[in-house]
MISE-715768 format. One record per atom (N, C-alpha, C, O): chain; atom name; x, y, z. Coordinates in pm, whole numbers, padded with zeros to 5 digits. Layout:
MISE-715768
{'A'; 'CA'; {X; Y; Z}},
...
//
This chain:
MISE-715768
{'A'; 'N'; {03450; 01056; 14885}},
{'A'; 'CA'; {03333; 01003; 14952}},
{'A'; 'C'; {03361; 00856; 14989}},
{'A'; 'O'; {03393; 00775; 14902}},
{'A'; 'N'; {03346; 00818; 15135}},
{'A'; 'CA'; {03380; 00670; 15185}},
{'A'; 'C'; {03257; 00579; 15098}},
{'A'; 'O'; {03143; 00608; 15064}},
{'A'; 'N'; {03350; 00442; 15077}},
{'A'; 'CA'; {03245; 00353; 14974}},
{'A'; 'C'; {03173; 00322; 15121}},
{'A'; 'O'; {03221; 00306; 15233}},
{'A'; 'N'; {02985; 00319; 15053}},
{'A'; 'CA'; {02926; 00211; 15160}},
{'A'; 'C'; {02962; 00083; 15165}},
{'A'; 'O'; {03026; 00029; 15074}},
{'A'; 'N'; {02923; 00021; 15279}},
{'A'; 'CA'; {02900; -00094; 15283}},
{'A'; 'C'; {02788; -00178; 15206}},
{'A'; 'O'; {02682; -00119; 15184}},
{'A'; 'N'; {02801; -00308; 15164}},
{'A'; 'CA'; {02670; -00373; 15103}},
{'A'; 'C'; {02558; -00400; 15241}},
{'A'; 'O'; {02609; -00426; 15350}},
{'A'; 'N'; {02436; -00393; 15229}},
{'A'; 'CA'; {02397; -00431; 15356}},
{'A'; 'C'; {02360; -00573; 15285}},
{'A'; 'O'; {02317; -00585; 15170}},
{'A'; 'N'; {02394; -00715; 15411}},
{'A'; 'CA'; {02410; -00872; 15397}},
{'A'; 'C'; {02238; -00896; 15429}},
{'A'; 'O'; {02175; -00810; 15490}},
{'A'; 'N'; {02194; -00985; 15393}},
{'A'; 'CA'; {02087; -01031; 15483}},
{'A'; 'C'; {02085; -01191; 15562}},
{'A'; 'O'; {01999; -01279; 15551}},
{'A'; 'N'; {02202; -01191; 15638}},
{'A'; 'CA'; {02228; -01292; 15682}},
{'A'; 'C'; {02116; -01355; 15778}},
{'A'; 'O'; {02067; -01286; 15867}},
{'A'; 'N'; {02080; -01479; 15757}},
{'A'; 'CA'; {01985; -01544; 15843}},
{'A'; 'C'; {01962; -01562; 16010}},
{'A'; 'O'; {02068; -01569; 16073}},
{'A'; 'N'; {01890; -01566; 16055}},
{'A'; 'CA'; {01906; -01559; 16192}},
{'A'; 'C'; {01959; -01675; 16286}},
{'A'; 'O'; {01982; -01667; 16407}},
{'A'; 'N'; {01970; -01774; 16214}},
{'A'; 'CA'; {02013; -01873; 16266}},
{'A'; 'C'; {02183; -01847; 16276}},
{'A'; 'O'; {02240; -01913; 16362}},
{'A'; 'N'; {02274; -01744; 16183}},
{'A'; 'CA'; {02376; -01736; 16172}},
{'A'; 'C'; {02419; -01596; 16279}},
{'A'; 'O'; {02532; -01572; 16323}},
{'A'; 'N'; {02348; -01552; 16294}},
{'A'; 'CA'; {02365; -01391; 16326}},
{'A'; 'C'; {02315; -01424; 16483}},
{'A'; 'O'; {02330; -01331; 16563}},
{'A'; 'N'; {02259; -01541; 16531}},
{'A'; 'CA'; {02234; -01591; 16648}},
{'A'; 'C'; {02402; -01614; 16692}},
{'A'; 'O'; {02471; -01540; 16761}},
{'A'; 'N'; {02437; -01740; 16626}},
{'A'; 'CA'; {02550; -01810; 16643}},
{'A'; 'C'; {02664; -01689; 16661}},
{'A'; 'O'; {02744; -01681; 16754}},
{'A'; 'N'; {02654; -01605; 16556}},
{'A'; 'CA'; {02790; -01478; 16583}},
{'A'; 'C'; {02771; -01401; 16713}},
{'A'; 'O'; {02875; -01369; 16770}},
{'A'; 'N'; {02660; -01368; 16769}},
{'A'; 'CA'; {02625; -01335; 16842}},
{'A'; 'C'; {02657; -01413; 17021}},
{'A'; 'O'; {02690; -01353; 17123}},
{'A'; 'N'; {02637; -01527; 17007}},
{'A'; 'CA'; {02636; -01663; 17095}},
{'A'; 'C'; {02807; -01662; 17113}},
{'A'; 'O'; {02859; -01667; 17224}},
{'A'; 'N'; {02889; -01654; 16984}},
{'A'; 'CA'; {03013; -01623; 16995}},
{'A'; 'C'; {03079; -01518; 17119}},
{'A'; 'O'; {03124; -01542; 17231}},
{'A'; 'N'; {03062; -01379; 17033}},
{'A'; 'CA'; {03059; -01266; 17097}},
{'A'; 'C'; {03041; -01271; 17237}},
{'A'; 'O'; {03103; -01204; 17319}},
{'A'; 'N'; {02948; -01359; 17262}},
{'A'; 'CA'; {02890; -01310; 17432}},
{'A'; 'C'; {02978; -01447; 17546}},
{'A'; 'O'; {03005; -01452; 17666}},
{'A'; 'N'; {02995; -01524; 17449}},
{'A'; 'CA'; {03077; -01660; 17486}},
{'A'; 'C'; {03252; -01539; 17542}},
{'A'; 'O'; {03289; -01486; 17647}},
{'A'; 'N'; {03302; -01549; 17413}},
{'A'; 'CA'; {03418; -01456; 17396}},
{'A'; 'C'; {03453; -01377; 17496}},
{'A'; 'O'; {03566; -01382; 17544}},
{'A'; 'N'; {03342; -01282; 17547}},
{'A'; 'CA'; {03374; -01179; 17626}},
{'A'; 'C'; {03286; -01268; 17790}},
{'A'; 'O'; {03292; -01197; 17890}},
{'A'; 'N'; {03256; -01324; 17799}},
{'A'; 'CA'; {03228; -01424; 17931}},
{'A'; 'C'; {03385; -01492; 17968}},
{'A'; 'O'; {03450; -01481; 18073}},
{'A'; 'N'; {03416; -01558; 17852}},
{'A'; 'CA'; {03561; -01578; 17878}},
{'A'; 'C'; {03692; -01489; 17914}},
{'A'; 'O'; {03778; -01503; 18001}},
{'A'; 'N'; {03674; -01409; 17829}},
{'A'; 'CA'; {03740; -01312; 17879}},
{'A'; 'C'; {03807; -01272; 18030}},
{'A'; 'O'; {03916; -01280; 18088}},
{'A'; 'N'; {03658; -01218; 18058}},
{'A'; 'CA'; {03628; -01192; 18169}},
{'A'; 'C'; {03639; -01326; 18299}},
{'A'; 'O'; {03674; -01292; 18413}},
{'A'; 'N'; {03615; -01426; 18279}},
{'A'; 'CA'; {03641; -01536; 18383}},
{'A'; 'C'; {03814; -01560; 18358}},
{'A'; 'O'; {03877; -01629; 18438}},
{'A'; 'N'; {03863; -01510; 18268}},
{'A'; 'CA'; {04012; -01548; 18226}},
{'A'; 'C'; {04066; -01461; 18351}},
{'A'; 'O'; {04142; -01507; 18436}},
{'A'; 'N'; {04022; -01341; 18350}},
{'A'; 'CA'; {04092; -01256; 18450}},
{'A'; 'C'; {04060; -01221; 18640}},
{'A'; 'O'; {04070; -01126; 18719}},
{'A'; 'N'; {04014; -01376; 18640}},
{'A'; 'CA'; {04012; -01423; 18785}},
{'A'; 'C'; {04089; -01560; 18793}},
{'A'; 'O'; {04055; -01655; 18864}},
{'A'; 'N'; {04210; -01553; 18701}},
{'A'; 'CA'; {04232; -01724; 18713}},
{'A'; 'C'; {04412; -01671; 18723}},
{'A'; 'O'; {04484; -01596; 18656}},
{'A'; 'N'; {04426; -01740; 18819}},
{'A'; 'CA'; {04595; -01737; 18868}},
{'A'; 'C'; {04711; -01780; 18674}},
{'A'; 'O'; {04692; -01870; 18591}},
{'A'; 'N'; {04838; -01642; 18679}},
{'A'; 'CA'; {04873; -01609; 18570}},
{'A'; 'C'; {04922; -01724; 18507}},
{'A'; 'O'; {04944; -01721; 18386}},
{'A'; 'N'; {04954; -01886; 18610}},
{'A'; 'CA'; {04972; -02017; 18516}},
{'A'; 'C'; {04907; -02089; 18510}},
{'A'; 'O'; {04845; -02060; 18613}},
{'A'; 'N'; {04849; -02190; 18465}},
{'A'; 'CA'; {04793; -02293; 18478}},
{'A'; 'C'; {04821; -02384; 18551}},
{'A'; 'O'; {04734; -02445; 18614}},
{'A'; 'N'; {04952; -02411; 18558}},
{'A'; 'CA'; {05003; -02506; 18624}},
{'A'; 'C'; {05110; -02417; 18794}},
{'A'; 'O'; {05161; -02305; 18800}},
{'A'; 'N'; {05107; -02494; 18870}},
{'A'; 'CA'; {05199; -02448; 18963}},
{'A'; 'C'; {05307; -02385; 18916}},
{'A'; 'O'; {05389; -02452; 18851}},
{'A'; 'N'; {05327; -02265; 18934}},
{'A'; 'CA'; {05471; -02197; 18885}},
{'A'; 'C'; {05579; -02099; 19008}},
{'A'; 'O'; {05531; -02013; 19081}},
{'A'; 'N'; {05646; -02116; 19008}},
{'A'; 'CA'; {05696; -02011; 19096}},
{'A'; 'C'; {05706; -01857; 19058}},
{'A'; 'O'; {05710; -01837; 18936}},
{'A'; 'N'; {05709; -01764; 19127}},
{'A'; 'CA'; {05709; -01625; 19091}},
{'A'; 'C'; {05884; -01588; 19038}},
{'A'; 'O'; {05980; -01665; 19029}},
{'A'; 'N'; {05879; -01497; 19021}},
{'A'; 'CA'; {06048; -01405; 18940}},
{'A'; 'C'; {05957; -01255; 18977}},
{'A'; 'O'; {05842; -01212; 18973}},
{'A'; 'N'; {06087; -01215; 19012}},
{'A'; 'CA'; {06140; -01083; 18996}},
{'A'; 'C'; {06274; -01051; 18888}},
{'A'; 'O'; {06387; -01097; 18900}},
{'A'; 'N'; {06220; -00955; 18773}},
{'A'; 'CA'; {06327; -00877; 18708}},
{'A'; 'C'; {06445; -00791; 18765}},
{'A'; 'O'; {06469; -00727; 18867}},
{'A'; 'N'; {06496; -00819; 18663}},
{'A'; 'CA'; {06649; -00681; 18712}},
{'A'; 'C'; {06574; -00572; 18707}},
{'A'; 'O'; {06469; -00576; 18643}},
{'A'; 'N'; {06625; -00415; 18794}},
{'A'; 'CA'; {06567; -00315; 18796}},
{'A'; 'C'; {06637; -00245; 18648}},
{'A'; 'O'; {06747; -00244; 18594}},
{'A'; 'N'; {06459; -00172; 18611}},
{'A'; 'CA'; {06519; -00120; 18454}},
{'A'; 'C'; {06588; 00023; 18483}},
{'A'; 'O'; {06567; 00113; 18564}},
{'A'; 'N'; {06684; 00001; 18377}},
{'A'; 'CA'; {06761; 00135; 18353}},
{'A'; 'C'; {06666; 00251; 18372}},
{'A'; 'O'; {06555; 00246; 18319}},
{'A'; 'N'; {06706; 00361; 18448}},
{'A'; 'CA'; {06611; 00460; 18459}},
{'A'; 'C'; {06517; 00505; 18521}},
{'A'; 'O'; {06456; 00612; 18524}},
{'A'; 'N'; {06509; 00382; 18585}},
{'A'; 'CA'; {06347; 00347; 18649}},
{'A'; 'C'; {06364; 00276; 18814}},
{'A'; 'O'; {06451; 00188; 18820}},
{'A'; 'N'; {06314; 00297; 18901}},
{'A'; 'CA'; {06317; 00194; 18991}},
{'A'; 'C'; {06233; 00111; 19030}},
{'A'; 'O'; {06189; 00086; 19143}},
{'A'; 'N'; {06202; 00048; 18876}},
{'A'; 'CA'; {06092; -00007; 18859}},
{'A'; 'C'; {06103; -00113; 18822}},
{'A'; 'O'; {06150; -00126; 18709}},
{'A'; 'N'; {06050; -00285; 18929}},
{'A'; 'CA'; {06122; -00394; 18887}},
{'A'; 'C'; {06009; -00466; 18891}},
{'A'; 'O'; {05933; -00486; 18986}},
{'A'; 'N'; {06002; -00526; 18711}},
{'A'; 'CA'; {05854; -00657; 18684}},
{'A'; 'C'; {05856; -00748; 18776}},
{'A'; 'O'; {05968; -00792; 18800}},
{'A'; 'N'; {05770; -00791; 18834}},
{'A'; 'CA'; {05762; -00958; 18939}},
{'A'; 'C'; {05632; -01003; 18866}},
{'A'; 'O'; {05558; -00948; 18784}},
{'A'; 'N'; {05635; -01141; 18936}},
{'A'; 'CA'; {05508; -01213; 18919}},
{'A'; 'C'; {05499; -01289; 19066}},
{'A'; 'O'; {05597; -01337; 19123}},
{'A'; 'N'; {05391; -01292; 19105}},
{'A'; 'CA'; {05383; -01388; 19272}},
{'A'; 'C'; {05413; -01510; 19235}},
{'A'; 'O'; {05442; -01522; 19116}},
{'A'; 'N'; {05414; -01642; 19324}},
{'A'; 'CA'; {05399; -01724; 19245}},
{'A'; 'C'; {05246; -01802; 19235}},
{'A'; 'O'; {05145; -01784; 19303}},
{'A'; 'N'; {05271; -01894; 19123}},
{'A'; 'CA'; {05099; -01901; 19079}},
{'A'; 'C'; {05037; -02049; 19121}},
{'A'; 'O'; {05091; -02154; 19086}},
{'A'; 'N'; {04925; -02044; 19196}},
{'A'; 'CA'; {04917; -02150; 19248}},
{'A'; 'C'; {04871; -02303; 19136}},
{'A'; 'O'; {04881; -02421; 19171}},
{'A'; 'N'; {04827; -02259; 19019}},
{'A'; 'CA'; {04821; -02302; 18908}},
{'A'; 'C'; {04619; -02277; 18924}},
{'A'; 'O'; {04554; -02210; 19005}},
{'A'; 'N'; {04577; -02358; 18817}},
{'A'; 'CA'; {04413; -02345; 18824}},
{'A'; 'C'; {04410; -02527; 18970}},
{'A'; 'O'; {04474; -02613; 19032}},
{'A'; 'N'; {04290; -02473; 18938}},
{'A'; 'CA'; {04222; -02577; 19015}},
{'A'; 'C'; {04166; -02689; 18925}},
{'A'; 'O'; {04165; -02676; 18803}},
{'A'; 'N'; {04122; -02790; 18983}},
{'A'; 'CA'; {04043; -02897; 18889}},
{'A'; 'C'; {03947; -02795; 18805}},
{'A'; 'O'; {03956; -02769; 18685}},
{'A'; 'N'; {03841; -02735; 18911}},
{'A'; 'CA'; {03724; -02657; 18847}},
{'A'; 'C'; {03756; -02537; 18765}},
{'A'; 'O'; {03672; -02510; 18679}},
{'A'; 'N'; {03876; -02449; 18778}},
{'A'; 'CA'; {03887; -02370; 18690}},
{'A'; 'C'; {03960; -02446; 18545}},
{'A'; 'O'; {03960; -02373; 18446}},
{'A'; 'N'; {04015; -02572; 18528}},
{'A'; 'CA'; {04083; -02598; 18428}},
{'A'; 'C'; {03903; -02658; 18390}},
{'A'; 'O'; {03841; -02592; 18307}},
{'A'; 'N'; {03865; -02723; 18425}},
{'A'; 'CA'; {03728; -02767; 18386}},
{'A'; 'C'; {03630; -02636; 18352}},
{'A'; 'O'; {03513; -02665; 18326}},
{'A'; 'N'; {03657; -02527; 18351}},
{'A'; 'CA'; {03589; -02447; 18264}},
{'A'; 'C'; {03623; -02324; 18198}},
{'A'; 'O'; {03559; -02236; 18141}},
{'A'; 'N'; {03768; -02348; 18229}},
{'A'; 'CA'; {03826; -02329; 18092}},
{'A'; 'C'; {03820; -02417; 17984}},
{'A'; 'O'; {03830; -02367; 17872}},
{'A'; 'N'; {03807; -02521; 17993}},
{'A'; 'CA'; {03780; -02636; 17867}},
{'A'; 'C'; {03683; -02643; 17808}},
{'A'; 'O'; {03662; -02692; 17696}},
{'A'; 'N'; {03579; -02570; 17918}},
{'A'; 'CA'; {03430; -02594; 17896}},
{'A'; 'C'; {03408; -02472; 17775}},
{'A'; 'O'; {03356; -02497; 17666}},
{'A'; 'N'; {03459; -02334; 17815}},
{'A'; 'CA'; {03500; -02214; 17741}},
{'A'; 'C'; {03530; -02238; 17564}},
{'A'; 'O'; {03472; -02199; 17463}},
{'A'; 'N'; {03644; -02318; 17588}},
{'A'; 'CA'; {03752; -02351; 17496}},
{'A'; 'C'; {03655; -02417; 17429}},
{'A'; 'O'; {03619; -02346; 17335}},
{'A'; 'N'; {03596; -02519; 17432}},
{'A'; 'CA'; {03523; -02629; 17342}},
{'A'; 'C'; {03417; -02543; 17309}},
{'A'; 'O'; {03390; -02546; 17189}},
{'A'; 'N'; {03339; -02456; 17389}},
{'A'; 'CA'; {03219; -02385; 17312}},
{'A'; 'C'; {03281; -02260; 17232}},
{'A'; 'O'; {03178; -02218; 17180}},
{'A'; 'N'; {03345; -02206; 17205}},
{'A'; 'CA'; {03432; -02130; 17151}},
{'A'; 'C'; {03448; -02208; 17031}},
{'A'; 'O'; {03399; -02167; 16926}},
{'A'; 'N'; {03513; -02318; 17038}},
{'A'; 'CA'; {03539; -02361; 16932}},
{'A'; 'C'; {03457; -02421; 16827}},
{'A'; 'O'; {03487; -02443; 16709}},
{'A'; 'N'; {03333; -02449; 16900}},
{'A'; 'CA'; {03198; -02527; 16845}},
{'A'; 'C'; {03123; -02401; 16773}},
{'A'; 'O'; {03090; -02404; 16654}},
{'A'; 'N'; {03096; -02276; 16872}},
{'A'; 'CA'; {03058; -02131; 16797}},
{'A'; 'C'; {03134; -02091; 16696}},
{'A'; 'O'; {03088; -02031; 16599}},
{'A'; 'N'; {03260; -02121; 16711}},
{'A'; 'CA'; {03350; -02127; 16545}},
{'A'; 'C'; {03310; -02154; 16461}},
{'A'; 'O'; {03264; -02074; 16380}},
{'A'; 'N'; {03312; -02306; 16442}},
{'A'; 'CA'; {03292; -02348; 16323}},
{'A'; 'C'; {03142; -02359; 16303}},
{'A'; 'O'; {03090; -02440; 16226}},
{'A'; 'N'; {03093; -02293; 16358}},
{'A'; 'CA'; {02938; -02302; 16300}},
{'A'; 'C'; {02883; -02178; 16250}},
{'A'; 'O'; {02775; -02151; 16197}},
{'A'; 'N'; {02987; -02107; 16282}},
{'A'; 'CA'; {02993; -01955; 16198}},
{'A'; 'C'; {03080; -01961; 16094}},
{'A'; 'O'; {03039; -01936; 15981}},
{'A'; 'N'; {03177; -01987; 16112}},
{'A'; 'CA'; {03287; -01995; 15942}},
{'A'; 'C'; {03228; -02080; 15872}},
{'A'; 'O'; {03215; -02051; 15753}},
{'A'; 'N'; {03172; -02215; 15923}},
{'A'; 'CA'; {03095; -02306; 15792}},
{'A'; 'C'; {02987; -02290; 15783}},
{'A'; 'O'; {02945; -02393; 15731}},
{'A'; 'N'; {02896; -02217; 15803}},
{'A'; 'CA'; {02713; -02126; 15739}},
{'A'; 'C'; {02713; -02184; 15609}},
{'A'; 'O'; {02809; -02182; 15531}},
{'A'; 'N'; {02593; -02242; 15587}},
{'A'; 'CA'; {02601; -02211; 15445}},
{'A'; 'C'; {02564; -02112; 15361}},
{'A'; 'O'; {02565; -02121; 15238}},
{'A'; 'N'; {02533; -02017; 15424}},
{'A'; 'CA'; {02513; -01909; 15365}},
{'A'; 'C'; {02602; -01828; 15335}},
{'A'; 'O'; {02568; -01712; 15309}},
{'A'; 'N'; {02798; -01884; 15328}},
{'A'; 'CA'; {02873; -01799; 15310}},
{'A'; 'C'; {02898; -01878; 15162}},
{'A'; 'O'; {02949; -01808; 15076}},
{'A'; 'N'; {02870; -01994; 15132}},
{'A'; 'CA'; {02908; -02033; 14972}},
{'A'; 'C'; {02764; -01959; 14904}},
{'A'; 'O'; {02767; -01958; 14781}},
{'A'; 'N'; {02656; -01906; 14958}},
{'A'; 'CA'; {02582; -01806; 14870}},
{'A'; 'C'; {02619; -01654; 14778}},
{'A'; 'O'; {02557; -01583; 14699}},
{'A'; 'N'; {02749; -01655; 14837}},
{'A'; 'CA'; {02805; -01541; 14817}},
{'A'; 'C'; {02926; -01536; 14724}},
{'A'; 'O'; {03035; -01564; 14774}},
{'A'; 'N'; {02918; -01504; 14591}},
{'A'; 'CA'; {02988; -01501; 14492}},
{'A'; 'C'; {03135; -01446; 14509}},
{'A'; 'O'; {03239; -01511; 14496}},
{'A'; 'N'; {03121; -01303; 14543}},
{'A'; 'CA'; {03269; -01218; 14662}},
{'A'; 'C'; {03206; -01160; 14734}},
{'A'; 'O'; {03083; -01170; 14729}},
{'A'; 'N'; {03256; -01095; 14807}},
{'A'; 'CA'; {03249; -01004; 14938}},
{'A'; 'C'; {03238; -01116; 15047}},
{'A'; 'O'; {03161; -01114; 15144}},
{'A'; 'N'; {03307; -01190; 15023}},
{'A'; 'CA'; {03306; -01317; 15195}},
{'A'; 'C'; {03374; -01248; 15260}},
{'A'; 'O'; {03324; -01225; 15370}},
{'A'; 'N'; {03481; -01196; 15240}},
{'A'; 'CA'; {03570; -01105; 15332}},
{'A'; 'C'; {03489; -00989; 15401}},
{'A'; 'O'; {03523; -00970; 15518}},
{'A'; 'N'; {03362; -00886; 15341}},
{'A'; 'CA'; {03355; -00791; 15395}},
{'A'; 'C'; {03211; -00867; 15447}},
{'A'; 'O'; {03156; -00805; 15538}},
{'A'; 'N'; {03174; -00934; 15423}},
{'A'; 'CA'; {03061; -00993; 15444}},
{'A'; 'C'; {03090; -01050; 15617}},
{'A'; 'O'; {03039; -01004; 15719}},
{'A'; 'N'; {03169; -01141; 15606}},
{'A'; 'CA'; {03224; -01185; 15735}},
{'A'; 'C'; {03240; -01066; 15846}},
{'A'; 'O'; {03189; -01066; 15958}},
{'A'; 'N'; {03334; -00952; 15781}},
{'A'; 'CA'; {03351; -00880; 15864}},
{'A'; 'C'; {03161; -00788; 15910}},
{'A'; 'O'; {03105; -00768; 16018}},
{'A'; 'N'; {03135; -00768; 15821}},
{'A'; 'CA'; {02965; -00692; 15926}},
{'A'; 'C'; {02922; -00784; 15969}},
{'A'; 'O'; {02858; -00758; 16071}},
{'A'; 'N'; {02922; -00910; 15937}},
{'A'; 'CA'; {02841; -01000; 16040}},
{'A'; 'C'; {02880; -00937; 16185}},
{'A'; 'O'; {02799; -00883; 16260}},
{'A'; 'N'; {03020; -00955; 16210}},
{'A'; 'CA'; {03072; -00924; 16341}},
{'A'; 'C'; {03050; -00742; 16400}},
{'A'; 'O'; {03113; -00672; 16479}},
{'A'; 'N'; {02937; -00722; 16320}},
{'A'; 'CA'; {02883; -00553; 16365}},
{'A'; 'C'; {02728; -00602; 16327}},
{'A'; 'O'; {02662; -00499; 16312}},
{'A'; 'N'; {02664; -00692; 16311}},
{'A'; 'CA'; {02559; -00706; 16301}},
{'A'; 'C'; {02457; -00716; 16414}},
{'A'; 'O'; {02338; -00710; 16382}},
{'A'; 'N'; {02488; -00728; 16533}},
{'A'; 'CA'; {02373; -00726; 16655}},
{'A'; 'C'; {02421; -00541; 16687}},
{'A'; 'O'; {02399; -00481; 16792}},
{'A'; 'N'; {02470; -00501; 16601}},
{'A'; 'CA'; {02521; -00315; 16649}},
{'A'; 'C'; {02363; -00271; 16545}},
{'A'; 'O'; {02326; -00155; 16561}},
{'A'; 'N'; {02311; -00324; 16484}},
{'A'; 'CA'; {02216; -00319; 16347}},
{'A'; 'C'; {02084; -00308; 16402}},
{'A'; 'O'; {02104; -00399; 16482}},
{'A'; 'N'; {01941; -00267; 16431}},
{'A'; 'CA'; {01807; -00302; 16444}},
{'A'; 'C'; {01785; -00408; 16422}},
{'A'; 'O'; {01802; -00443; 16305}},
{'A'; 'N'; {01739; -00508; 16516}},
{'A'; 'CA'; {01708; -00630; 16515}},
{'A'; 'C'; {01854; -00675; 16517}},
{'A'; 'O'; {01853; -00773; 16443}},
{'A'; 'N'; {01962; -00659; 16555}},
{'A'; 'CA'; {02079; -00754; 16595}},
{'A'; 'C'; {02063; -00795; 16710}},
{'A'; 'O'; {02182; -00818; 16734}},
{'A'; 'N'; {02013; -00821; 16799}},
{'A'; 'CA'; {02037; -00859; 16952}},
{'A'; 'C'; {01876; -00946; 16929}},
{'A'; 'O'; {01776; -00906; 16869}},
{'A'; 'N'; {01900; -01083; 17007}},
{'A'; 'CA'; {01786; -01162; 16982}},
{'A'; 'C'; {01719; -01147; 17039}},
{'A'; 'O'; {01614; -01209; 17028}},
//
């Protein structure tokens, strides 16, 4: 028989923030994959053709980001990083004697829960 899980009663101010993460995370994501493959000006390559295959990797070349896409990628990057640490340092994770490990992990299934989504 699979062990349950403990159910957490993490505060909403925290389960906001994991949440705020999550939706940050996958916004980025997603704006990541409209942004040319360097940052900086790069030229393209073509591979040797693989054994077997007549099938040869390239890359175009990349015009690099722009002012505005490096400006929000940073913008990304810094709120990412600010939703970090305001989720790993909660204080509601020194409330917790053990289970920080599994605890941490349902937070990150907690808007999947009734009443997870604000």
């Amino acid at each position: 028989m699979p062990k349950k899980s403990p159910a957490f009663d993490f505060p909403q101010d925290l389960r906001d923030a994991q949440l705020a993460l999550r939706q940050t995370r996958a916004a980025y994501e997603e704006y990541a994959k409209t942004l040319p493959w360097s940052a900086e000006p790069t030229p393209g390559w073509e591979g040797d053709k693989q054994l077997h295959s007549s099938c040869r990797s390239h890359k175009e070349d990349s015009p690099g980001y722009t002012e505005q896409q490096a400006t929000e990628v940073r913008r990304f990057q810094a709120e990412l990083f600010r939703l970090s640490i305001e989720v790993s340092t909660h204080p509601f994770w020194s409330t917790l004697d053990e289970g920080v490990v599994e605890a941490r992990m349902a937070l990150k299934h907690a808007h999947e829960q009734p009443g997870g989504e604000v």
